[in-house]
FISETOR-980018 format. One record per residue (C-alpha): residue number from 0; chain; x negated, y, z. Coordinates in nm, 4 decimals. Layout:
residues N
<rec i="NUM" ch="A" xx="X" yy="Y" zz="Z"/>
...
end
This chain:
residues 246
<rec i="0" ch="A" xx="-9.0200" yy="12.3454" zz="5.9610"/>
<rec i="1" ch="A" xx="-9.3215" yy="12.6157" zz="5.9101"/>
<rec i="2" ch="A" xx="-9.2819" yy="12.8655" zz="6.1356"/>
<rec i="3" ch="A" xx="-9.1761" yy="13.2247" zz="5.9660"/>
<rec i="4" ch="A" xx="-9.0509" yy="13.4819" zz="6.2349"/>
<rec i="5" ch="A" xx="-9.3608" yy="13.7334" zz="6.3447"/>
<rec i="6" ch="A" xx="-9.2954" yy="13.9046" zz="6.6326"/>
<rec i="7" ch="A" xx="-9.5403" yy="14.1919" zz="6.7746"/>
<rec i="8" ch="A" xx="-9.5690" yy="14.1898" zz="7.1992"/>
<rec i="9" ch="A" xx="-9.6731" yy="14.4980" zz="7.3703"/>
<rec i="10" ch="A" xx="-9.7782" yy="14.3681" zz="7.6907"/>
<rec i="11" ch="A" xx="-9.8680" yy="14.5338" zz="8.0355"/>
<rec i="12" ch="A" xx="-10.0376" yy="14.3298" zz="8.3101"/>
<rec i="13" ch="A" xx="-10.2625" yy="14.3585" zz="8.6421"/>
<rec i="14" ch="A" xx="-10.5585" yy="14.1501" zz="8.5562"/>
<rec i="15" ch="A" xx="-10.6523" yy="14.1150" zz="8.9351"/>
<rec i="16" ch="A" xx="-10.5462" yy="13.7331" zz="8.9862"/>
<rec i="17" ch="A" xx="-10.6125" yy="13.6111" zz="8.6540"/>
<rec i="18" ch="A" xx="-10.9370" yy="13.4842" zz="8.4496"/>
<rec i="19" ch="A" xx="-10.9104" yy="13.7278" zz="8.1673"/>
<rec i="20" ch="A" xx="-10.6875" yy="13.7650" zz="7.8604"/>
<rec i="21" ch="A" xx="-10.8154" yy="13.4678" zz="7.6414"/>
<rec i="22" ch="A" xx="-10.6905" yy="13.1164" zz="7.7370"/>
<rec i="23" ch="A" xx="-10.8944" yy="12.8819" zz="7.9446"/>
<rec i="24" ch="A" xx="-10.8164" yy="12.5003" zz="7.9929"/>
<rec i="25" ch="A" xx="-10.9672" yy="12.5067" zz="8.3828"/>
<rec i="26" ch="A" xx="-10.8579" yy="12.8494" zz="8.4752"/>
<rec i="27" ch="A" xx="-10.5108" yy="13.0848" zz="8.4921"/>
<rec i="28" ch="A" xx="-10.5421" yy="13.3303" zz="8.1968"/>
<rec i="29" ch="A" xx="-10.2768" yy="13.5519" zz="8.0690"/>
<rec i="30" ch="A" xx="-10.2379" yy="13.4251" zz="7.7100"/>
<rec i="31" ch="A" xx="-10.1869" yy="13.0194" zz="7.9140"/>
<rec i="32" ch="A" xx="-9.8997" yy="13.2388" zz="8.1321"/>
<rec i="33" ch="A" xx="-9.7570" yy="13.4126" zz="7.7834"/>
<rec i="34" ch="A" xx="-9.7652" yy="13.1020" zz="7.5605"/>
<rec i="35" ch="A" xx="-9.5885" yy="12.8955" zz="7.8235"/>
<rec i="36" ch="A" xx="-9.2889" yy="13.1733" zz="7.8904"/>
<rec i="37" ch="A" xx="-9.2641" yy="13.1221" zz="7.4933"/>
<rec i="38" ch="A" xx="-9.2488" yy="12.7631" zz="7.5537"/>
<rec i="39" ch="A" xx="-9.0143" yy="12.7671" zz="7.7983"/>
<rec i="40" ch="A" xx="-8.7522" yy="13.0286" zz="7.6625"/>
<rec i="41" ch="A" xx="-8.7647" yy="12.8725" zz="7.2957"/>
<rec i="42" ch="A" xx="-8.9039" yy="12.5733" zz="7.3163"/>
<rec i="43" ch="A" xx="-9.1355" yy="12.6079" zz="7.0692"/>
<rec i="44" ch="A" xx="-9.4830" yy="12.5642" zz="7.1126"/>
<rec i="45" ch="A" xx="-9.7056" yy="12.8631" zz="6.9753"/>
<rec i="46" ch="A" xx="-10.0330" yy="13.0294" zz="6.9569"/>
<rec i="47" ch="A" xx="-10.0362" yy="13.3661" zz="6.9946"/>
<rec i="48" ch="A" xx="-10.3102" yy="13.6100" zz="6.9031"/>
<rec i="49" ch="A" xx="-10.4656" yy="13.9255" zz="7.0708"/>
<rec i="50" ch="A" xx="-10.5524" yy="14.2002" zz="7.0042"/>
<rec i="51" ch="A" xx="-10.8756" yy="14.1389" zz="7.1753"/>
<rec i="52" ch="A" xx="-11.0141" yy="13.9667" zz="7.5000"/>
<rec i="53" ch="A" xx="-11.0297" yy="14.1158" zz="7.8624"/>
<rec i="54" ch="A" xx="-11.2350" yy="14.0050" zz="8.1030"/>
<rec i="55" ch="A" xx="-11.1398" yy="13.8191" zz="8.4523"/>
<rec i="56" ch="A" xx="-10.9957" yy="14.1335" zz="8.6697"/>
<rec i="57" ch="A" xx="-10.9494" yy="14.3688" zz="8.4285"/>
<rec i="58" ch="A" xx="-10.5787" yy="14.4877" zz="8.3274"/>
<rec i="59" ch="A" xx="-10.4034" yy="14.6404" zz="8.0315"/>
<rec i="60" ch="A" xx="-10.1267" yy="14.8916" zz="7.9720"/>
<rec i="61" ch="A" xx="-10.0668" yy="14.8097" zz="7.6096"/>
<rec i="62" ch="A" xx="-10.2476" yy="14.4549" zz="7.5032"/>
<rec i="63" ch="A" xx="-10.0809" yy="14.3679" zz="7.1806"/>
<rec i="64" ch="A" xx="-10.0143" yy="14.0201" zz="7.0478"/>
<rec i="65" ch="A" xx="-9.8130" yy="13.8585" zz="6.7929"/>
<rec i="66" ch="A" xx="-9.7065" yy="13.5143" zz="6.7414"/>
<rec i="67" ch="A" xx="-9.4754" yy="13.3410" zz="6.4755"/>
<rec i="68" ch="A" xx="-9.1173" yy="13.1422" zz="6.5772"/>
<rec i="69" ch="A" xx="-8.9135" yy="12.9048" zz="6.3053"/>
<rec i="70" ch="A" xx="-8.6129" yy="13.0575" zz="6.4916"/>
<rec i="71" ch="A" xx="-8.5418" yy="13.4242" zz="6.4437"/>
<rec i="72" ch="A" xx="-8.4270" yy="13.5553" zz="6.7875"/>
<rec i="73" ch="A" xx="-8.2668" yy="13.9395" zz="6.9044"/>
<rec i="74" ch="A" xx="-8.5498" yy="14.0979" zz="7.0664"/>
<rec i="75" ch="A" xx="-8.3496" yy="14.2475" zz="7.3682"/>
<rec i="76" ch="A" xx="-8.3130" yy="13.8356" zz="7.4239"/>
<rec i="77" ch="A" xx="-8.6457" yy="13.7567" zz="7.3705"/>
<rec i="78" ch="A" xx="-8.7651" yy="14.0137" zz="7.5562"/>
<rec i="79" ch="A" xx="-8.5745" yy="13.9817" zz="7.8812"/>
<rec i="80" ch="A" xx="-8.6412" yy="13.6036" zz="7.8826"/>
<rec i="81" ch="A" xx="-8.9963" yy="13.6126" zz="7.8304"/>
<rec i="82" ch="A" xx="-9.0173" yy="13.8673" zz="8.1589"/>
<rec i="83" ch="A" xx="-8.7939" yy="13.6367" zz="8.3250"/>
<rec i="84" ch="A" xx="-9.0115" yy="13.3541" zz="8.3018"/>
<rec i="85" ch="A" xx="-9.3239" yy="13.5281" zz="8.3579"/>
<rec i="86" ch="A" xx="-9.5034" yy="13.6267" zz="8.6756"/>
<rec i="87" ch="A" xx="-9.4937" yy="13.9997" zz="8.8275"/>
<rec i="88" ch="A" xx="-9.8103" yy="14.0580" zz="8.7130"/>
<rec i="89" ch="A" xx="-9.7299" yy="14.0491" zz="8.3636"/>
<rec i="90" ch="A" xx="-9.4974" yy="14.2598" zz="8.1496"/>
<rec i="91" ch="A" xx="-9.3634" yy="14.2674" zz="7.8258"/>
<rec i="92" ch="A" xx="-9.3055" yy="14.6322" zz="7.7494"/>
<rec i="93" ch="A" xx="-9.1688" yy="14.6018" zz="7.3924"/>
<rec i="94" ch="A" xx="-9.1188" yy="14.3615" zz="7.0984"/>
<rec i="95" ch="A" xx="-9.0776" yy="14.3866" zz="6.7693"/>
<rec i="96" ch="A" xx="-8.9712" yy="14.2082" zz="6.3929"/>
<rec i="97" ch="A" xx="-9.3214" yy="14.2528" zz="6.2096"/>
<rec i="98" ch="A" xx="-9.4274" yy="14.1298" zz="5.8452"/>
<rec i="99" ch="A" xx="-9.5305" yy="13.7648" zz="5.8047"/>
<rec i="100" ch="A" xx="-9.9034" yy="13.9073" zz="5.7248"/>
<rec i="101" ch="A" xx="-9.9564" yy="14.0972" zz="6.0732"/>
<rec i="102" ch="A" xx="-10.2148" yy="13.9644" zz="6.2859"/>
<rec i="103" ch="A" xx="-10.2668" yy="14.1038" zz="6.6122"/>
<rec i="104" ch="A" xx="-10.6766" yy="14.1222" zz="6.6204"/>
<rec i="105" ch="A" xx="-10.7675" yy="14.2292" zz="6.2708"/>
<rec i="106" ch="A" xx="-10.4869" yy="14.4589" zz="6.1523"/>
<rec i="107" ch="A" xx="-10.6153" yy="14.7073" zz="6.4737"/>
<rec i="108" ch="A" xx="-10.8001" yy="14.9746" zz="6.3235"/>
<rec i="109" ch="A" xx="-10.8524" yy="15.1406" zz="6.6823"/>
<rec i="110" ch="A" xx="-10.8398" yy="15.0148" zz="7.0428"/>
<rec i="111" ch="A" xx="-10.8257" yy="15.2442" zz="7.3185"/>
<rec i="112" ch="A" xx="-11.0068" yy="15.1956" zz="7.6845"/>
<rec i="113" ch="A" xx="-11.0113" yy="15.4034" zz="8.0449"/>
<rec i="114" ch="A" xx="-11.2295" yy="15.3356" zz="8.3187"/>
<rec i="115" ch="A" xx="-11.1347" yy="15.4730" zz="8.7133"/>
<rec i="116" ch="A" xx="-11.3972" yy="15.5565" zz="8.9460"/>
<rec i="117" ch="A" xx="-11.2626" yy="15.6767" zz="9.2945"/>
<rec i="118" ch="A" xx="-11.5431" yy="15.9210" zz="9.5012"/>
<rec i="119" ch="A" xx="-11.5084" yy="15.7645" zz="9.8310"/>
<rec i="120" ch="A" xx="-11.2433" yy="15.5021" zz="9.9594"/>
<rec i="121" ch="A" xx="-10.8904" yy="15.4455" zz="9.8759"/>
<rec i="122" ch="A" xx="-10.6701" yy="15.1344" zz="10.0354"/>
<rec i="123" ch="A" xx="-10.3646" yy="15.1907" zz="9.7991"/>
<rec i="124" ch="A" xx="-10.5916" yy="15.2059" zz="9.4466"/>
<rec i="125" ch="A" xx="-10.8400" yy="14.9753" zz="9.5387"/>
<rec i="126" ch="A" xx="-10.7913" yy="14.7208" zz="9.2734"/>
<rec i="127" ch="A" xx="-10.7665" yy="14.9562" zz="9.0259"/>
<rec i="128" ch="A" xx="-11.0520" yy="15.1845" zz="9.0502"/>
<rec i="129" ch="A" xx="-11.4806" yy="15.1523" zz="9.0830"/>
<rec i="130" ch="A" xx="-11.5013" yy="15.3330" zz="9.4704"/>
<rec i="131" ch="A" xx="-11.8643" yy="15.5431" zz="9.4914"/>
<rec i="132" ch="A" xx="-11.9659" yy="15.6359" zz="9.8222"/>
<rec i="133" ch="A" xx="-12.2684" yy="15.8164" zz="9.7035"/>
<rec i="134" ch="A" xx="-12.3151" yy="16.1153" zz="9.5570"/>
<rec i="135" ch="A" xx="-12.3567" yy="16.1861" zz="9.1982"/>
<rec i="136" ch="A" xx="-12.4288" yy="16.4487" zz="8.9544"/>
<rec i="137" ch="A" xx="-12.0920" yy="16.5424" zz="8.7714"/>
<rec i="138" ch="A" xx="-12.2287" yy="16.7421" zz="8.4976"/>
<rec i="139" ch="A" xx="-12.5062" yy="16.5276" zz="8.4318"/>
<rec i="140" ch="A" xx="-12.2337" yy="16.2316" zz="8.4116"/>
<rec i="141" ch="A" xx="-12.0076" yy="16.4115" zz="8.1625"/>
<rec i="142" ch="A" xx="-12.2774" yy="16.5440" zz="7.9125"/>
<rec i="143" ch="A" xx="-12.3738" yy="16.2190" zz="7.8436"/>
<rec i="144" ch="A" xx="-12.0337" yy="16.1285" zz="7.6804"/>
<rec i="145" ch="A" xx="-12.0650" yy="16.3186" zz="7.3680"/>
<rec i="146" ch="A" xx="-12.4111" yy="16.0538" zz="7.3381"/>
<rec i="147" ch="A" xx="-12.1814" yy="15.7499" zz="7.3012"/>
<rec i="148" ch="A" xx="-11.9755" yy="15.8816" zz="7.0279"/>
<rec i="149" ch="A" xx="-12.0767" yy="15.8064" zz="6.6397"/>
<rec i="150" ch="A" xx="-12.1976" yy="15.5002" zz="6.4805"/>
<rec i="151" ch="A" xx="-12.4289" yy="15.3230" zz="6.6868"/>
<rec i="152" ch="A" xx="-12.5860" yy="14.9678" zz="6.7881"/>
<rec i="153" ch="A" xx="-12.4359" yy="14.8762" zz="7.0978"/>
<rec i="154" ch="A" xx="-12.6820" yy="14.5583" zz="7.1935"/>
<rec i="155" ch="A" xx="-12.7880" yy="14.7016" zz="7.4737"/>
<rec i="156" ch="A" xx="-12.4338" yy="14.7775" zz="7.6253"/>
<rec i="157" ch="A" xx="-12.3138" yy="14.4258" zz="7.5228"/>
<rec i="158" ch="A" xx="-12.3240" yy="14.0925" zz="7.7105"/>
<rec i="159" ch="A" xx="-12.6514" yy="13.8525" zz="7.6029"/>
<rec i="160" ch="A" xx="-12.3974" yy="13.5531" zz="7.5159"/>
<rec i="161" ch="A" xx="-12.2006" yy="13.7550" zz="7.2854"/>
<rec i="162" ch="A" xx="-12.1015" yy="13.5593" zz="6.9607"/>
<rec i="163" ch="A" xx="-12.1014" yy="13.7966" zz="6.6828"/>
<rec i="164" ch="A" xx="-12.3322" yy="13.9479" zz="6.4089"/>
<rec i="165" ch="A" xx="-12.2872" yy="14.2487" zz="6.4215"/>
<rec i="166" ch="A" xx="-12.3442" yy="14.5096" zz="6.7502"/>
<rec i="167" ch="A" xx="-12.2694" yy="14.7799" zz="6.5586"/>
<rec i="168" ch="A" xx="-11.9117" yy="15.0365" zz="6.6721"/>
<rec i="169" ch="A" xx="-11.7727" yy="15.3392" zz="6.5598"/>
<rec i="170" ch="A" xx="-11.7016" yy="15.5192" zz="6.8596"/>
<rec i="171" ch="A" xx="-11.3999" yy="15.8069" zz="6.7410"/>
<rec i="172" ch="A" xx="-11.4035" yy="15.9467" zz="7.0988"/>
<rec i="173" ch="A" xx="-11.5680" yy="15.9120" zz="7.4470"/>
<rec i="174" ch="A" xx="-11.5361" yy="16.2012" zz="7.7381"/>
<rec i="175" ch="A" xx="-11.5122" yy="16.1908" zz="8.1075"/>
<rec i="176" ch="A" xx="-11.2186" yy="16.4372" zz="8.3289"/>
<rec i="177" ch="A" xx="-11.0802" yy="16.4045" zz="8.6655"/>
<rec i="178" ch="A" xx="-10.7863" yy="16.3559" zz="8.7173"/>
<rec i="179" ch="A" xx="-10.6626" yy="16.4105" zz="9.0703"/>
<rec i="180" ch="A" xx="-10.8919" yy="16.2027" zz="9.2836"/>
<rec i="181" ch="A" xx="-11.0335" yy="16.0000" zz="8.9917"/>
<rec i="182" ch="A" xx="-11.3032" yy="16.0156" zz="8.7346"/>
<rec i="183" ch="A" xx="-11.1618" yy="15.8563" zz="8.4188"/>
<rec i="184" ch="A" xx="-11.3855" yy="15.7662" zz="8.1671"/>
<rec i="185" ch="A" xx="-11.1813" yy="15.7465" zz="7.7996"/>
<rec i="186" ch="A" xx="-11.3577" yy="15.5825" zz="7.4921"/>
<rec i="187" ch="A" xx="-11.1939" yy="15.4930" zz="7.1456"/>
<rec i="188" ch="A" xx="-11.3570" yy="15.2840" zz="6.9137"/>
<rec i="189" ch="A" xx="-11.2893" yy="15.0467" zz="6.6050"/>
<rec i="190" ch="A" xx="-11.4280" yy="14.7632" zz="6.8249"/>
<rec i="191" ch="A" xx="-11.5659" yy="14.6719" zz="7.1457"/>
<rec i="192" ch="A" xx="-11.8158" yy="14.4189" zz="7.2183"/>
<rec i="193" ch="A" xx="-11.7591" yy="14.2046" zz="7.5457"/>
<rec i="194" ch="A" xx="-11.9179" yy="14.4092" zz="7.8294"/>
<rec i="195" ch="A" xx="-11.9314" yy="14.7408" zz="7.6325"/>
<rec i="196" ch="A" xx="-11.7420" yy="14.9916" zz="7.8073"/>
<rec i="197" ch="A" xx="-11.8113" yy="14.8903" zz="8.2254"/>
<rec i="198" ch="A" xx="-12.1881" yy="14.8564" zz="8.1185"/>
<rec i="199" ch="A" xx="-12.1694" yy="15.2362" zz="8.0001"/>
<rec i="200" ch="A" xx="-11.9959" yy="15.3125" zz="8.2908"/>
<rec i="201" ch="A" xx="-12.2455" yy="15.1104" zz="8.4894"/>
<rec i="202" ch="A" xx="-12.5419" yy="15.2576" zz="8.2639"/>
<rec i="203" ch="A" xx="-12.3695" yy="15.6933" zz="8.2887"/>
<rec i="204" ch="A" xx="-12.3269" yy="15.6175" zz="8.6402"/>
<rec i="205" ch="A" xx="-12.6841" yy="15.5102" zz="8.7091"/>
<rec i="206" ch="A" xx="-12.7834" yy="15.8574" zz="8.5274"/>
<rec i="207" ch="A" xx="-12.5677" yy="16.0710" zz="8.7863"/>
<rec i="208" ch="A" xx="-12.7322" yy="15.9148" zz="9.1133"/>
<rec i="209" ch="A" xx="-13.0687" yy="15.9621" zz="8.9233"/>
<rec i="210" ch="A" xx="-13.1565" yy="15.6062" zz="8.8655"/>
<rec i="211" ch="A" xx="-13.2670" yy="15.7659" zz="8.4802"/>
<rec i="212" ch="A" xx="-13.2289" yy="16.0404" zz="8.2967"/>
<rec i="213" ch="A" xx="-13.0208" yy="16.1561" zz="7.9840"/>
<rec i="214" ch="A" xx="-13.3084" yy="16.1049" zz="7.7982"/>
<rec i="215" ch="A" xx="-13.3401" yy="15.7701" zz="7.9642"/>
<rec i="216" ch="A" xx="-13.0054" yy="15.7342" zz="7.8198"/>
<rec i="217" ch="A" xx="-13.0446" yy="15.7651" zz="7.4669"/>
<rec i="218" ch="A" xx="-13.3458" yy="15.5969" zz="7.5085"/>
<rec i="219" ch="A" xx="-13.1866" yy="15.2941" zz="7.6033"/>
<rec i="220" ch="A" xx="-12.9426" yy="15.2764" zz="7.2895"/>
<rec i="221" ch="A" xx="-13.2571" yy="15.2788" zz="7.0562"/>
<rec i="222" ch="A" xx="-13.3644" yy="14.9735" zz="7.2740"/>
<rec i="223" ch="A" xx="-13.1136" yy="14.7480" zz="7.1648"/>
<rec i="224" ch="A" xx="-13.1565" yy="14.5697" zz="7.4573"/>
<rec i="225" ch="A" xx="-12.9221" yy="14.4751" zz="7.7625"/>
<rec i="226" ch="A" xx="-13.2382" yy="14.4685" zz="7.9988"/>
<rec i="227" ch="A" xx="-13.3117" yy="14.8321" zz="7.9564"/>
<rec i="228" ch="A" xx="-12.9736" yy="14.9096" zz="8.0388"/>
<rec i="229" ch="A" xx="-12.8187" yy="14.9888" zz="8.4089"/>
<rec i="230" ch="A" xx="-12.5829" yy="14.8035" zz="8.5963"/>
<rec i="231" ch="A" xx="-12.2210" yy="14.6534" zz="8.5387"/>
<rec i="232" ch="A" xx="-11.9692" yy="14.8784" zz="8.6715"/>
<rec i="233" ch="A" xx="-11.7026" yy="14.5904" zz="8.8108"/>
<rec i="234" ch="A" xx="-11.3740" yy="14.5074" zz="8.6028"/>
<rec i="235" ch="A" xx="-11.1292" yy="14.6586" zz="8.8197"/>
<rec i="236" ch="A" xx="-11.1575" yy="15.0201" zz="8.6543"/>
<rec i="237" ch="A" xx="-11.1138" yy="14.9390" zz="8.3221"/>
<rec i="238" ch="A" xx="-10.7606" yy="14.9472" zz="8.1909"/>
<rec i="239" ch="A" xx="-10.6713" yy="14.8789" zz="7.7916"/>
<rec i="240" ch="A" xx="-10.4474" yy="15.1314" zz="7.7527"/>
<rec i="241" ch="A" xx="-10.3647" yy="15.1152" zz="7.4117"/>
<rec i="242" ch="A" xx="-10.4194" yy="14.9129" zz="7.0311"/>
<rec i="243" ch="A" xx="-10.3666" yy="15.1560" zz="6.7436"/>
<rec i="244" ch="A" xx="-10.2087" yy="15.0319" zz="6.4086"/>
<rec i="245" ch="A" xx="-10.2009" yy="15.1647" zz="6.0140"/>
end
């Protein structure tokens, strides 16, 4: 029987034990731990499909998926099973009945990332935030948002192994505010590449302690090149918070 029930996840999930979003045959990723909650609730063997990959550490407050079942289910059912069967770490936050045609990845039109840098050192938020123990320039740090946003080549904010054509994002918004005892950094863009966001984070954060300057900066998107570009700020920051539909 061909499978005909779509059903869109919402799902929520601290990436600090796992290997990333996208399933891995030697490894514990979060679609492996999703698929086989499916599995064992309905036992029916899918493939579901993301909205787009995190890396190893980094979490999500609204990944979205979608995957088809030959049995139609009630989604308080589904829902409460699949948490039931999956680890702490991960969440389903809401399900729904979508059309046959939805797909997870390419229906998205925007996807929505922040980034937490503490100023000093914090036991409780630890895995959740980038702790900086030097000093930086603040208003040097949030000028150069307004630099990210538009149309632009993002090769040299992108991993060297990345498979795809095109490097080229439409970034709809991109600021820095504090927040308490945080920096957040928010971006919103059509797509990201793999490595984008923490290696502007990495890259704005290197212009604050006066490793370049914002001229530096913009210098380095004209590059197109990931050498020219500062350093990695580590996954534990960056939090998907959300994946935007039509």
């Amino acid at each position: 029987m061909s499978a005909k029930y779509n059903y869109y996840l919402k799902i929520e999930y601290d990436g600090t034990y796992f290997h990333g979003w996208q399933s891995q045959k030697n490894a514990t990723a979060i679609q492996n731990l999703v698929e086989k909650s499916i599995f064992e609730l309905t036992e029916e063997k899918v493939r579901i499909t993301g909205s787009g990959r995190t890396d190893a550490g980094v979490h999500a407050r609204g990944q979205v998926a979608n995957f088809y079942l030959n049995k139609k289910w009630p989604l308080r059912t589904l829902c409460k099973g699949l948490n039931a069967h999956l680890p702490a770490d991960i969440v389903v936050k809401d399900i729904k009945d979508v059309t046959s045609g939805f797909n997870a990845r390419f229906d998205a039109i925007k996807r929505v990332y922040h980034y937490y840098i503490y100023l000093g050192e914090t036991a409780i938020h630890r895995r959740y935030c980038w702790q900086i123990y030097y000093k930086i320039d603040k208003a040097a740090l949030f000028n150069l948002s307004s630099v990210v946003t538009g149309v632009h080549d993002f090769s040299s904010f992108s991993r060297l192994e990345t498979q795809t054509s095109s490097k080229i994002c439409r970034v709809f918004d991109s600021e820095w505010s504090e927040e308490q005892d945080f920096l957040v950094y928010r971006i919103e863009a059509n797509r990201f590449l793999r490595g984008m966001v923490r290696t502007l984070v990495g890259t704005m954060i290197d212009v604050a302690r006066g490793r370049f300057s914002s001229e530096q900066f913009e210098q380095i998107f004209l590059a197109q090149d990931r050498k020219k570009a500062g350093q990695t700020a580590p996954p534990q920051g960056l939090f998907l918070e959300k994946v935007l539909y039509e």
